[in-house]
C-alpha positions in Angstrom: 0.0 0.0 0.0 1.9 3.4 -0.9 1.8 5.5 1.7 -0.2 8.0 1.4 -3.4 5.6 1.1 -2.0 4.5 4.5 -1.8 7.6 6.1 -5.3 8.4 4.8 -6.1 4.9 6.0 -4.7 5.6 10.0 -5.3 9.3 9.9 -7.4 9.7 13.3 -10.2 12.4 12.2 -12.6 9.5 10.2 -12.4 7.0 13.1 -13.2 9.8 15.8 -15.8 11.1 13.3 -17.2 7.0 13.6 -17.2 7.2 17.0 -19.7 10.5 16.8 -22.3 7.6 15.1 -23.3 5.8 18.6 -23.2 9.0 20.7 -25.7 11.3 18.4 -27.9 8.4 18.0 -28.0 7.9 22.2 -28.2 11.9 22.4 -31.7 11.7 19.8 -32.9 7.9 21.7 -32.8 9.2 25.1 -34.0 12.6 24.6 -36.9 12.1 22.1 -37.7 8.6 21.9 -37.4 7.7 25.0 -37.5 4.2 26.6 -39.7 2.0 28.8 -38.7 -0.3 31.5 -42.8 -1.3 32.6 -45.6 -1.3 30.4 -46.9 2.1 30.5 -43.4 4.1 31.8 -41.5 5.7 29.6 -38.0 7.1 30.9 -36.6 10.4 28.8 -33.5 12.4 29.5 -32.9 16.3 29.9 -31.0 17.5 27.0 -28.3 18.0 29.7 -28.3 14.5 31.3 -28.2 13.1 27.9 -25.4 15.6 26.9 -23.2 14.5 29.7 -23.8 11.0 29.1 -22.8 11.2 25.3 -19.6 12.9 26.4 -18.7 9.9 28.6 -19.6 7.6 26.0 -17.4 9.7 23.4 -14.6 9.6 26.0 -15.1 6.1 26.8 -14.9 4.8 23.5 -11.9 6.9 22.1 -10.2 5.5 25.6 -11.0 1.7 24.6 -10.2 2.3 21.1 -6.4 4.0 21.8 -5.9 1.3 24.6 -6.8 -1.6 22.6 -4.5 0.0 19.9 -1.7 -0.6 23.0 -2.7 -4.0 23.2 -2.6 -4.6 19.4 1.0 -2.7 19.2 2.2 -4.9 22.3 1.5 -7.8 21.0 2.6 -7.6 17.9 6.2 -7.4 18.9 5.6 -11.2 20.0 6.0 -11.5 15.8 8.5 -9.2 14.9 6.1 -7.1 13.2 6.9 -3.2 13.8 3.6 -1.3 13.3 3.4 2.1 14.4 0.7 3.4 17.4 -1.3 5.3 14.8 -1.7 1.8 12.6 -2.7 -0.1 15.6 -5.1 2.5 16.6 -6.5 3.0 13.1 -6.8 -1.2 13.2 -8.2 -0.8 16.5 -11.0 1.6 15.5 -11.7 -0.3 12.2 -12.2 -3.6 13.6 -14.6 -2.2 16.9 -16.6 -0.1 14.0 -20.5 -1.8 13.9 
């Protein structure tokens, strides 16, 4: 792969824009949708409590994601292979994308 494509490929702006994905669509499901743990009960957030909660999700995520990029760069000393942090992050983030 030359490498610009792979610099495109582990450039971290498109995997933190994937990670937006799962936080809007909690910010719209809590606030407007709503949920229901009994029959006729349905639980919706304050825009704020469901703001805060997003962040946390947002910061959560990007946290597993670099860590498990650690992991992946760890490990793959055990075969000689010499990836950098940004490729195992960008790996990282591809393979925990739904």
């Amino acid at each position: 792969m030359p490498a610009s494509s792979m610099q495109r490929f582990t450039a971290p702006l498109p995997w933190m824009l994937l990670v937006l994905v799962p936080t809007v669509c909690l910010f719209i499901g809590t606030t407007s949708a709503a949920w229901s743990l009994a029959e006729h009960e349905n639980v919706r957030l304050s825009a704020n409590s469901a703001l805060q909660l997003c962040i946390l999700l947002f910061l959560a995520i990007m946290a597993g994601t670099v860590l498990m990029g650690v992991f992946i760069r760890w490990m793959s000393r055990t075969f000689e292979a010499r990836p950098s942090l940004n490729q195992c992050i960008g790996f990282a983030a591809c393979t925990a994308t739904p």
